[in-house]
MDTraj code that builds the backbone (N, CA, C; nanometers):
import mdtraj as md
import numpy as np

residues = "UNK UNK UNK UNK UNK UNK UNK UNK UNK UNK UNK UNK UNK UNK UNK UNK UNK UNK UNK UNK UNK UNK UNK UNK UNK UNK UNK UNK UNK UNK UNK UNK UNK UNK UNK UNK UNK UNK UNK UNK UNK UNK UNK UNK UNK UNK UNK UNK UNK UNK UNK UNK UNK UNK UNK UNK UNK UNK UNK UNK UNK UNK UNK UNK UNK UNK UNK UNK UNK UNK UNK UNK UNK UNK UNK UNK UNK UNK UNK UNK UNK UNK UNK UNK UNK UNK UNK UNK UNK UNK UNK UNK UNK UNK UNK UNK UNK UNK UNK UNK UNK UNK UNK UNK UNK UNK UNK UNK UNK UNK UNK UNK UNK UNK UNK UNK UNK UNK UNK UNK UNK UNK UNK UNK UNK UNK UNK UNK UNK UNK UNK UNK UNK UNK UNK UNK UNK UNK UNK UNK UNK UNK UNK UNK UNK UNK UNK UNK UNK UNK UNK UNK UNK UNK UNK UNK UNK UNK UNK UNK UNK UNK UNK UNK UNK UNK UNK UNK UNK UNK UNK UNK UNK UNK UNK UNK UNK".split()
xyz = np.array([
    [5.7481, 5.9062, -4.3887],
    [5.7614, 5.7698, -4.3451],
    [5.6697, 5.7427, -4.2254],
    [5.6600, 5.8653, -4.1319],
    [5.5872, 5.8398, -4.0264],
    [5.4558, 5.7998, -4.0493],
    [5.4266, 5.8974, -4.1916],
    [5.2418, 5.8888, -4.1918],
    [5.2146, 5.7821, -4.2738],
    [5.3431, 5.6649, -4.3305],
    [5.2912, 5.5609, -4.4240],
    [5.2331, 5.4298, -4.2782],
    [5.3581, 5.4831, -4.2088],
    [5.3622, 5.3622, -4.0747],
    [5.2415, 5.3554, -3.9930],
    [5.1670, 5.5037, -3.9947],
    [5.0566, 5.5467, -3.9119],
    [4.8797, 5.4895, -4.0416],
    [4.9433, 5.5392, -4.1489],
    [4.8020, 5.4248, -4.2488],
    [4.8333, 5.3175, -4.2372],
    [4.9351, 5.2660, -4.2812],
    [4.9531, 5.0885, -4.2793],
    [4.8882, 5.0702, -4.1255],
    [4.9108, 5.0793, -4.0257],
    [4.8623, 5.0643, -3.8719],
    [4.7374, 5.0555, -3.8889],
    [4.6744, 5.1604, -3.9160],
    [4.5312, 5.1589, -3.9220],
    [4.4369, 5.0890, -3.9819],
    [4.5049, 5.0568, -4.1050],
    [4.4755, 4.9561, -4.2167],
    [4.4466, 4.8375, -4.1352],
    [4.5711, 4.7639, -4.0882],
    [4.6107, 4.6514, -4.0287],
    [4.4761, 4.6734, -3.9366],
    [4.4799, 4.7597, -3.8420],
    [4.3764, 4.7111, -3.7336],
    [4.2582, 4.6962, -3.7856],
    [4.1436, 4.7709, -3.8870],
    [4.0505, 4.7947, -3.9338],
    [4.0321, 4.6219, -4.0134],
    [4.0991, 4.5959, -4.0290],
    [4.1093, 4.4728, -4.1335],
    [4.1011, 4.3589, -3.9925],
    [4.1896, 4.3667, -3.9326],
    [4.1560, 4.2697, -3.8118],
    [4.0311, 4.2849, -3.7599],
    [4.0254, 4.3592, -3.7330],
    [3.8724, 4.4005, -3.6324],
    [3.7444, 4.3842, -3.7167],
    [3.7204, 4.4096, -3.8786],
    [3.6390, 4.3367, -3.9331],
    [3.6336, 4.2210, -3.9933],
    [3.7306, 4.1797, -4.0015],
    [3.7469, 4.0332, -4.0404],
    [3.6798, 3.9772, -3.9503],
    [3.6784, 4.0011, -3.7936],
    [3.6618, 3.9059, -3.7067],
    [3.4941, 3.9052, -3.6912],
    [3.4608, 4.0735, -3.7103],
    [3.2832, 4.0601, -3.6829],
    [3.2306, 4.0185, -3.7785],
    [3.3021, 4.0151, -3.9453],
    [3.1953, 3.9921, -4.0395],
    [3.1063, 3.8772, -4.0034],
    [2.9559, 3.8891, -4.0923],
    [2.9068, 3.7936, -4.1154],
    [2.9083, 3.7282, -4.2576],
    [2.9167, 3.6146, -4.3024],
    [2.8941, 3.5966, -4.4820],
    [2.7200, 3.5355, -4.5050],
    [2.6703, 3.5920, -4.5610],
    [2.5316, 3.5668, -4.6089],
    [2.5399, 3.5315, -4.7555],
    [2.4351, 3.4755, -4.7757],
    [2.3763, 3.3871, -4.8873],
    [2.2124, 3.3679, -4.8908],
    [2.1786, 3.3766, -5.0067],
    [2.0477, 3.3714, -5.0092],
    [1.9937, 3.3342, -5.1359],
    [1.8569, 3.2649, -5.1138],
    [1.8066, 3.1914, -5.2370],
    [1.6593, 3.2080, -5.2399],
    [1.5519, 3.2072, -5.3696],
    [1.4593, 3.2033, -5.3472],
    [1.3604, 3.1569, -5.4929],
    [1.2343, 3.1473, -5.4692],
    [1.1591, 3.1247, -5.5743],
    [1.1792, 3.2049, -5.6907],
    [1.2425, 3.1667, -5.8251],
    [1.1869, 3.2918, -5.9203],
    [1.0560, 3.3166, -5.9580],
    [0.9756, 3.1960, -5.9774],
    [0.8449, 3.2657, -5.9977],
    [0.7537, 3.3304, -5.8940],
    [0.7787, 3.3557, -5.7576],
    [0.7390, 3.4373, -5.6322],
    [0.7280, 3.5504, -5.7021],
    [0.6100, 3.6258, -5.6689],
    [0.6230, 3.7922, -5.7016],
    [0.6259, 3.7983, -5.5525],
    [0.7380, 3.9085, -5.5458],
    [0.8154, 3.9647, -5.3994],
    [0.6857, 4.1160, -5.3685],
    [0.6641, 4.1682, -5.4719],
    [0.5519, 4.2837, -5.4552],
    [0.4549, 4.2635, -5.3918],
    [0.3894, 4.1029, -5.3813],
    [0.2712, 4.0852, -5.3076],
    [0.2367, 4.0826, -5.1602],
    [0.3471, 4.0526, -5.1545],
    [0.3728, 4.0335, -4.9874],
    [0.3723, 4.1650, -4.9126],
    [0.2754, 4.2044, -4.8182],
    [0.3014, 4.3094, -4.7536],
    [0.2758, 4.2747, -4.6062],
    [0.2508, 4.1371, -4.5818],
    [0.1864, 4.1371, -4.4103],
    [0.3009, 4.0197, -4.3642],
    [0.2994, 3.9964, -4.2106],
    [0.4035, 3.8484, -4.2023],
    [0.3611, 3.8282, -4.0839],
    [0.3718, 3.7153, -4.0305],
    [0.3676, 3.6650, -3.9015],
    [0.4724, 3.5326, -3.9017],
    [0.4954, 3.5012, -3.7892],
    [0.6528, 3.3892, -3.7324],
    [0.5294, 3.2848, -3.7142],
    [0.6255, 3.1449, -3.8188],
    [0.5610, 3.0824, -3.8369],
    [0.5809, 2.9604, -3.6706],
    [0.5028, 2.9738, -3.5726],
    [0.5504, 2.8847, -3.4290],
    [0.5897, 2.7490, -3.4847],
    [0.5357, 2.6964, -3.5423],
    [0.6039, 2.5595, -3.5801],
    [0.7321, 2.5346, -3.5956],
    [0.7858, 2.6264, -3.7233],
    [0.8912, 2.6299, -3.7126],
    [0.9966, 2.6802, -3.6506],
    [0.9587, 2.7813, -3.5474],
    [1.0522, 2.8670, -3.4429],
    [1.0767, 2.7556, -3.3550],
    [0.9390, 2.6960, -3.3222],
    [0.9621, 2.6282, -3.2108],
    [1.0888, 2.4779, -3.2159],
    [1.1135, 2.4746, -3.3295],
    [1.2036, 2.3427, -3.3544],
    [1.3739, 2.3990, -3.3617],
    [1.3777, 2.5261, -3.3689],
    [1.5265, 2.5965, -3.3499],
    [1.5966, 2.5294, -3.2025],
    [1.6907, 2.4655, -3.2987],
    [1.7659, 2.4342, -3.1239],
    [1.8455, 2.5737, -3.0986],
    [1.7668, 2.6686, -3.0364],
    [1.8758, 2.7822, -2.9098],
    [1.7639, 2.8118, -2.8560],
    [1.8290, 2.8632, -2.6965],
    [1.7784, 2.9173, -2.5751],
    [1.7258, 3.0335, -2.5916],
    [1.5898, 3.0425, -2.5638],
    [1.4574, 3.1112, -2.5640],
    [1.4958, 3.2216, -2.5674],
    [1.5376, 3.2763, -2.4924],
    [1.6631, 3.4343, -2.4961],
    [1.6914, 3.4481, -2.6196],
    [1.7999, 3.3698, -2.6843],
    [1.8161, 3.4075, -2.8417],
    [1.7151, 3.4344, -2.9520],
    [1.6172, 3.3280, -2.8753],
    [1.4947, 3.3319, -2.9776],
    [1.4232, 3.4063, -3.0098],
    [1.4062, 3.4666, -2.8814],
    [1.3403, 3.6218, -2.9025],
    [1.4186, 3.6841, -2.9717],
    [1.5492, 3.7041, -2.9263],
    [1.6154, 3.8680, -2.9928],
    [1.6241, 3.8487, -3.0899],
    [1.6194, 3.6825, -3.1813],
    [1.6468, 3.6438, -3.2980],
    [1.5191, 3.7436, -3.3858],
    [1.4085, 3.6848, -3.3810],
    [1.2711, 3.7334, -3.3930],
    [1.2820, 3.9084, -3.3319],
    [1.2921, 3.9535, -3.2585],
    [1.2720, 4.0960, -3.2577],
    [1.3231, 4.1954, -3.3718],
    [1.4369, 4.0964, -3.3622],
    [1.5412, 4.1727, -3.5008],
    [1.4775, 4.1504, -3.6265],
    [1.4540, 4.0448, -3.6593],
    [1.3277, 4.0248, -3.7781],
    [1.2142, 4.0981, -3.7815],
    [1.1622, 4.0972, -3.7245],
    [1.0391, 4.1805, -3.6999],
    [1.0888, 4.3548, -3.7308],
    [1.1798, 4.3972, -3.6473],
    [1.2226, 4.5264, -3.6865],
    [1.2266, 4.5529, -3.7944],
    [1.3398, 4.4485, -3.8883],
    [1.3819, 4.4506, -4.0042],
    [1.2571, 4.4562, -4.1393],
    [1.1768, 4.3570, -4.1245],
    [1.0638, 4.3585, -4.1806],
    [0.9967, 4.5191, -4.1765],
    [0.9254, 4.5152, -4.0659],
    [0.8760, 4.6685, -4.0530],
    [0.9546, 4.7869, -4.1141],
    [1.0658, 4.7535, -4.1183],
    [1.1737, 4.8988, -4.1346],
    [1.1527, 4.9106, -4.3362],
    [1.1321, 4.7604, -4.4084],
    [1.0762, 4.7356, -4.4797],
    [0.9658, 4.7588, -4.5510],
    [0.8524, 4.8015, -4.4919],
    [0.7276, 4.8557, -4.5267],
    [0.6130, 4.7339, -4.4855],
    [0.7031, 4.5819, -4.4188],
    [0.5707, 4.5320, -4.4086],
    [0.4930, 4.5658, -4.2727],
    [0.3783, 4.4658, -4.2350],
    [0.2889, 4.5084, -4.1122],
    [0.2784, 4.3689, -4.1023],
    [0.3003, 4.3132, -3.9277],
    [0.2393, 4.2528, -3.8049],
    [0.0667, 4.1988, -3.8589],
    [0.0849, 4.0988, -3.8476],
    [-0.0850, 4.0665, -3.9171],
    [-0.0671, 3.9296, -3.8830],
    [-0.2024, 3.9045, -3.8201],
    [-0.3273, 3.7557, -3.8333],
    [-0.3259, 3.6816, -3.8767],
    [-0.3381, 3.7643, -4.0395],
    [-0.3674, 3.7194, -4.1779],
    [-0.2495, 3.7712, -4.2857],
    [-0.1058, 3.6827, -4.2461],
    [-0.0360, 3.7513, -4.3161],
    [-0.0239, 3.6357, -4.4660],
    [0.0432, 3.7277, -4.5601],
    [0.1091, 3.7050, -4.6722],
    [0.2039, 3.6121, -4.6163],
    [0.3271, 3.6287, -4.5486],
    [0.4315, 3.5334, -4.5639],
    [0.4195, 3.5073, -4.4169],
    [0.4617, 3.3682, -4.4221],
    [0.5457, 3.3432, -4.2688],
    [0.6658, 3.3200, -4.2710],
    [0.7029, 3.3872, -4.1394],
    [0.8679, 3.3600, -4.0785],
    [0.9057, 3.2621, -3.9685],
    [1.0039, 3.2074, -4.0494],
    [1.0296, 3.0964, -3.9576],
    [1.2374, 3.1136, -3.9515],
    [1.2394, 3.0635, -3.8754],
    [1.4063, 3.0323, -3.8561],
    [1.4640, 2.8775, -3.7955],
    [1.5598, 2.8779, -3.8533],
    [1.6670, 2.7564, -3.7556],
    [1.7971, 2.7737, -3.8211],
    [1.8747, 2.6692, -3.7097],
    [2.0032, 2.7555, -3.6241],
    [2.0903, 2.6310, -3.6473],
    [2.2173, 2.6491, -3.6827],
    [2.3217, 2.5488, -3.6673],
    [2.4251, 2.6068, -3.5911],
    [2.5084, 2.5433, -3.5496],
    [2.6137, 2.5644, -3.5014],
    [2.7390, 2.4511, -3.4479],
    [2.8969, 2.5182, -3.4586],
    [3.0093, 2.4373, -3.4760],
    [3.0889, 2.4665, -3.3616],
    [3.1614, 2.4210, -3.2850],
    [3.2639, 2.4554, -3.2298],
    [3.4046, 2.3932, -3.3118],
    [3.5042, 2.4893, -3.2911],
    [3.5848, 2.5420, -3.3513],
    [3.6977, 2.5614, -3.2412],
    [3.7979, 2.4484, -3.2656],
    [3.9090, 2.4017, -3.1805],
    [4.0459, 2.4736, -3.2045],
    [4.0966, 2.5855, -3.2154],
    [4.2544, 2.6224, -3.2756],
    [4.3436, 2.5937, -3.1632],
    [4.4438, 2.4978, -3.1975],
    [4.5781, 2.5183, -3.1577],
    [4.7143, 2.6038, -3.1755],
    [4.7467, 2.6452, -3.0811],
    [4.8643, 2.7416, -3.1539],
    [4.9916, 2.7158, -3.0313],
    [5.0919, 2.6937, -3.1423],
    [5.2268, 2.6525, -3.1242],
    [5.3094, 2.7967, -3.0651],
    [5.3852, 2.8207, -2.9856],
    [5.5083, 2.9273, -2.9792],
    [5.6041, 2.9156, -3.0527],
    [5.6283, 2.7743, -3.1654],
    [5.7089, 2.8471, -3.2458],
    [5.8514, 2.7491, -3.1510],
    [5.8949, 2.7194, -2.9917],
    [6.0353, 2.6696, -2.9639],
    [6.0271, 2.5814, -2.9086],
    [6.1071, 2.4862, -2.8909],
    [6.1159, 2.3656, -2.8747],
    [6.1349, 2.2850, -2.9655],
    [6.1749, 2.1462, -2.9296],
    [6.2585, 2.0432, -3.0046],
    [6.1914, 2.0387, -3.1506],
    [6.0717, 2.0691, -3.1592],
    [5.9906, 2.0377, -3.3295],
    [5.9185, 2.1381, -3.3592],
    [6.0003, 2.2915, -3.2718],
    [5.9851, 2.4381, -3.3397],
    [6.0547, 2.4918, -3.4473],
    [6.0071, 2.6062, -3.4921],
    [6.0950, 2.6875, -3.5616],
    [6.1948, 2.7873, -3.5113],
    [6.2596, 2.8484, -3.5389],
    [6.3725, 2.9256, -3.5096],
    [6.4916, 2.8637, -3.4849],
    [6.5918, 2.9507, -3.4851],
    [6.7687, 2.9709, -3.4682],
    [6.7937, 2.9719, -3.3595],
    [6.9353, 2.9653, -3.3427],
    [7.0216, 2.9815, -3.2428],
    [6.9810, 2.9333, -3.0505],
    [7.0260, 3.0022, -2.9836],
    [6.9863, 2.9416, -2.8621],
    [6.9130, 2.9928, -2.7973],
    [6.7890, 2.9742, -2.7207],
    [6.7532, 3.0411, -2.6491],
    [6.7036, 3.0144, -2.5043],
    [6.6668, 3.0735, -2.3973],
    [6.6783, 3.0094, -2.2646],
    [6.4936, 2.9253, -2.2713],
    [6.4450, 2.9481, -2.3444],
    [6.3271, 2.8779, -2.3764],
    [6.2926, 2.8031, -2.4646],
    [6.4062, 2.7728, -2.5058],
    [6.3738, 2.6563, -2.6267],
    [6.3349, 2.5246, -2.5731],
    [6.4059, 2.4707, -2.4600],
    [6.2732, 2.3640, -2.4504],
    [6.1309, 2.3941, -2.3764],
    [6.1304, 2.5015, -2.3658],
    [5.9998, 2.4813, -2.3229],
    [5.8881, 2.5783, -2.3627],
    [5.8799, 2.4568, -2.4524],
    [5.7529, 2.4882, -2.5736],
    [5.6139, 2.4875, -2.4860],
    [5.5514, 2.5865, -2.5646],
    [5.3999, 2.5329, -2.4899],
    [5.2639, 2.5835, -2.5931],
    [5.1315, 2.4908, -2.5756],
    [5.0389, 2.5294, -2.6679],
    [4.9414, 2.5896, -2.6220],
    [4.8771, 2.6664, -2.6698],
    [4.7781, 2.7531, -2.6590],
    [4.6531, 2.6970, -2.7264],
    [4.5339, 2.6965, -2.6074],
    [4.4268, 2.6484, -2.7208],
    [4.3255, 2.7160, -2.6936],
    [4.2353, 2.7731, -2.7752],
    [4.1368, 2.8286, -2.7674],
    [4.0169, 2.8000, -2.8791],
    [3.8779, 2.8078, -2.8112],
    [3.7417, 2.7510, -2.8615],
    [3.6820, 2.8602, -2.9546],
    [3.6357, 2.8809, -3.0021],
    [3.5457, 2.9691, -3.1217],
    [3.4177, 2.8648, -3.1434],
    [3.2779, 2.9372, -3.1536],
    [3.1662, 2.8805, -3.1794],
    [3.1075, 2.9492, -3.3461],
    [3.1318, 2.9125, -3.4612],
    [3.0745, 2.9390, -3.5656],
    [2.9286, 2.8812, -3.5850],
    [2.8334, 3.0277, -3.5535],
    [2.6837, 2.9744, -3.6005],
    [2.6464, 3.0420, -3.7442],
    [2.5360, 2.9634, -3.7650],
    [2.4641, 2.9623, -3.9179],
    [2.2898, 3.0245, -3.8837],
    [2.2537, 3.1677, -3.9077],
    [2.1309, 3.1213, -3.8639],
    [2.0571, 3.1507, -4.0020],
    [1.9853, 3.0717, -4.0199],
    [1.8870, 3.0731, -4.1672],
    [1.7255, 3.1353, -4.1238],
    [1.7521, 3.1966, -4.2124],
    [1.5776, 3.3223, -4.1842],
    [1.5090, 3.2365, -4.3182],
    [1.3928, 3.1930, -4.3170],
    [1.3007, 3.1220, -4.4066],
    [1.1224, 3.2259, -4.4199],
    [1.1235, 3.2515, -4.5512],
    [1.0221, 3.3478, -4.6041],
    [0.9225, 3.2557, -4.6477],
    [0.7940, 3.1893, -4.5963],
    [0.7153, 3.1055, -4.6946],
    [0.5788, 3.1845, -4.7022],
    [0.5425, 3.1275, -4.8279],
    [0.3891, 3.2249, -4.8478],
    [0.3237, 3.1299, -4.8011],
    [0.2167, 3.1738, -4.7474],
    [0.1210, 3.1883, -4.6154],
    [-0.0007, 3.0998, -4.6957],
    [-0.0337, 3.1750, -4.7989],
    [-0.1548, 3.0659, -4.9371],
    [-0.0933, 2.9495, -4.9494],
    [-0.0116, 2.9029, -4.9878],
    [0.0609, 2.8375, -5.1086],
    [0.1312, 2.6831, -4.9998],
    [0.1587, 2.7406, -4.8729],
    [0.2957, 2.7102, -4.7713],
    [0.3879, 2.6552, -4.8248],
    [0.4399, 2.7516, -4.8901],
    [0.5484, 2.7082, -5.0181],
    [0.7065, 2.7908, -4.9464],
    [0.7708, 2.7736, -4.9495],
    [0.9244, 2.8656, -4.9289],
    [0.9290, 2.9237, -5.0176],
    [0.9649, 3.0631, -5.0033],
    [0.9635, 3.1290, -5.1629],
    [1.0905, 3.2167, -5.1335],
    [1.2083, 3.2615, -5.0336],
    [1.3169, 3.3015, -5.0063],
    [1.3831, 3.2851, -4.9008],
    [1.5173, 3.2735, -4.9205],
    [1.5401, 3.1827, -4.7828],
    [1.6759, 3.2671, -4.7614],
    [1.7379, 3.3170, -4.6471],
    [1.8221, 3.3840, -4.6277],
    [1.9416, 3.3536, -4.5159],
    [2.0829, 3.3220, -4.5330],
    [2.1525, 3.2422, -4.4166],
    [2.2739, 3.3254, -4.3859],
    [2.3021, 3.3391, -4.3031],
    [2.4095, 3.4207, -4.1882],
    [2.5328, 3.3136, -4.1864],
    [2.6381, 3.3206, -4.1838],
    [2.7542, 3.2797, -4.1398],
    [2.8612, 3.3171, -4.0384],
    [2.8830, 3.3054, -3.9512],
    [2.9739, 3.3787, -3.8823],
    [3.0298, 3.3310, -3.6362],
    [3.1138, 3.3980, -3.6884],
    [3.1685, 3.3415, -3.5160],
    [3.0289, 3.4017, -3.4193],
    [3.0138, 3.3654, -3.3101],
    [2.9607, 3.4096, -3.2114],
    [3.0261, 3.4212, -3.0746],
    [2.9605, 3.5207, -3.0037],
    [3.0446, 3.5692, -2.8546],
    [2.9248, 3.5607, -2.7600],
    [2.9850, 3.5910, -2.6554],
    [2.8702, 3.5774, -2.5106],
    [2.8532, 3.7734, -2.5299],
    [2.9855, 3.8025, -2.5377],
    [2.9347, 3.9698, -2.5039],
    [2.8827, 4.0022, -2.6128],
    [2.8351, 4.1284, -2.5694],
    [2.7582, 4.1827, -2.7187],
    [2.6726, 4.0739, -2.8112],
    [2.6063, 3.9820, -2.7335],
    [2.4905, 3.9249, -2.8506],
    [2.4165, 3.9289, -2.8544],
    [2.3566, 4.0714, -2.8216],
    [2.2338, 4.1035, -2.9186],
    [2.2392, 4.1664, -3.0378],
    [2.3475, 4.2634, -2.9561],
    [2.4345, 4.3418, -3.1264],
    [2.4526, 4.2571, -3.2085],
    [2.5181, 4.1416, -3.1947],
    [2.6010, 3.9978, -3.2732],
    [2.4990, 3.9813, -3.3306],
    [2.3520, 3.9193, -3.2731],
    [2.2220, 3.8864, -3.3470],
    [2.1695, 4.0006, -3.4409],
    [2.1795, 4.1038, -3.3948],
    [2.1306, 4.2175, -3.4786],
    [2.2136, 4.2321, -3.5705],
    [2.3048, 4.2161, -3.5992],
    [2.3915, 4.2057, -3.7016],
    [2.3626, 4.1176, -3.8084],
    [2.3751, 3.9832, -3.7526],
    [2.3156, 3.8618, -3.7935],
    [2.1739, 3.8922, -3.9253],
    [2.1384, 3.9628, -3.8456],
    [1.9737, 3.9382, -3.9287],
    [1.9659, 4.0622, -3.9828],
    [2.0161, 4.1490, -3.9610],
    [2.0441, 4.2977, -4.0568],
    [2.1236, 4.2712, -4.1927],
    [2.2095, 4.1897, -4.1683],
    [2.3166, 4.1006, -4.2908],
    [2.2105, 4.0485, -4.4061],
    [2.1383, 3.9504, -4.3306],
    [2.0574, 3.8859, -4.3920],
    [1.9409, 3.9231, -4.4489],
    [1.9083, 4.0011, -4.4123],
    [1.7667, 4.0797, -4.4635],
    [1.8200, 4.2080, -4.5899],
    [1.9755, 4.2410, -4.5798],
    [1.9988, 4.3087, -4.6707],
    [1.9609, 4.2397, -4.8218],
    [1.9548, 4.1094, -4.8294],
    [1.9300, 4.0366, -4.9198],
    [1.7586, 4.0413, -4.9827],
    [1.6795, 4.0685, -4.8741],
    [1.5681, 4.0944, -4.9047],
    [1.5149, 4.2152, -4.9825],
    [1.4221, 4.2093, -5.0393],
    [1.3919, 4.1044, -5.1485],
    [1.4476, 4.1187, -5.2518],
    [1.4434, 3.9711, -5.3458],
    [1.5343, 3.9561, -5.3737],
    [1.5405, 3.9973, -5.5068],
    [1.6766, 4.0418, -5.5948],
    [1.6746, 4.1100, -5.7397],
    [1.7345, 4.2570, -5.6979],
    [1.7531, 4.2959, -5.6001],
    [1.7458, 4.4454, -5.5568],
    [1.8753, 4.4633, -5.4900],
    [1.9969, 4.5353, -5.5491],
    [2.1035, 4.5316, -5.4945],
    [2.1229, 4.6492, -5.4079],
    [2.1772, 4.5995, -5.2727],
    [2.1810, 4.7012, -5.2095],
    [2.3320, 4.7794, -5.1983],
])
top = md.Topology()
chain = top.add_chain()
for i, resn in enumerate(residues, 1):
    res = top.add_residue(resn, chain, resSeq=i)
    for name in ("N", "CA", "C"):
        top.add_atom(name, md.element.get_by_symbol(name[0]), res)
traj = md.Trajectory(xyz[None], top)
């Protein structure tokens, strides 16, 4: 009994604790793109530059891309095959939460706190960041890759690196990872 109470526990926490970091990705792209051709990339400034977030993000946004790419087999180039571009949405995210006592709570019997109910509120920021693949000949979009998920002040570079590690698992596309 002890060791069902001690998995269920673990279960429970593991499930909380990734529920909360996941990211959900989605991704779409040209079918007639051949993905083989592409071996060079450069960030397309036009479009970086129109991302509404603070220059800080922007970079680590882009460093992480860049890693990811390279870790990939492509190469940093002039004269690249694709450009990378990104932009950014984001929600704030209002929860209220009830205790449950007082006059239009739940529960029984009496208690020395039943009237005095009180609410709890707390903010959550859900961002979206979309990674955009266009060929460089063509300036066509040919795969487009999007992140879903909460964001924090601590840990966000990890958070970003996550972000775009999620998303690039999708790359390229046909290829299950």
């Amino acid at each position: 009994m002890k060791n069902l109470f001690t998995i269920t526990s673990v279960l429970l926490l593991l499930v909380v604790t990734t529920s909360c970091s996941s990211v959900r990705v989605a991704s779409d792209y040209d079918k007639q793109a051949n993905f083989n051709d592409f071996k060079t990339f450069a960030f397309y400034k036009t479009g970086i530059d129109k991302a509404e977030i603070n220059d800080l993000d922007k970079r680590r946004i882009l460093r992480a891309i860049e890693a990811e790419l390279i870790a990939k087999g492509f190469t940093k180039s002039e004269n690249p095959d694709l450009l990378v571009s990104i932009f950014t949405k984001s929600r704030e995210k209002v929860n209220v939460y009830n205790n449950g006592f007082g006059p239009y709570g739940y529960g029984w019997g009496w208690s020395p706190w039943y009237w005095n109910s009180y609410n709890t509120v707390s903010t959550s920021t859900e961002g979206i960041l979309y990674i955009d693949l266009i060929d460089a000949n063509k300036k066509e979009l040919v795969w487009q890759g999007q992140g879903t998920g909460y964001l924090s002040q601590n840990k966000k570079e990890e958070r970003i690196k996550e972000f775009v590690t999620k998303i690039m698992e999708k790359y390229p596309p046909g290829v299950e990872n």
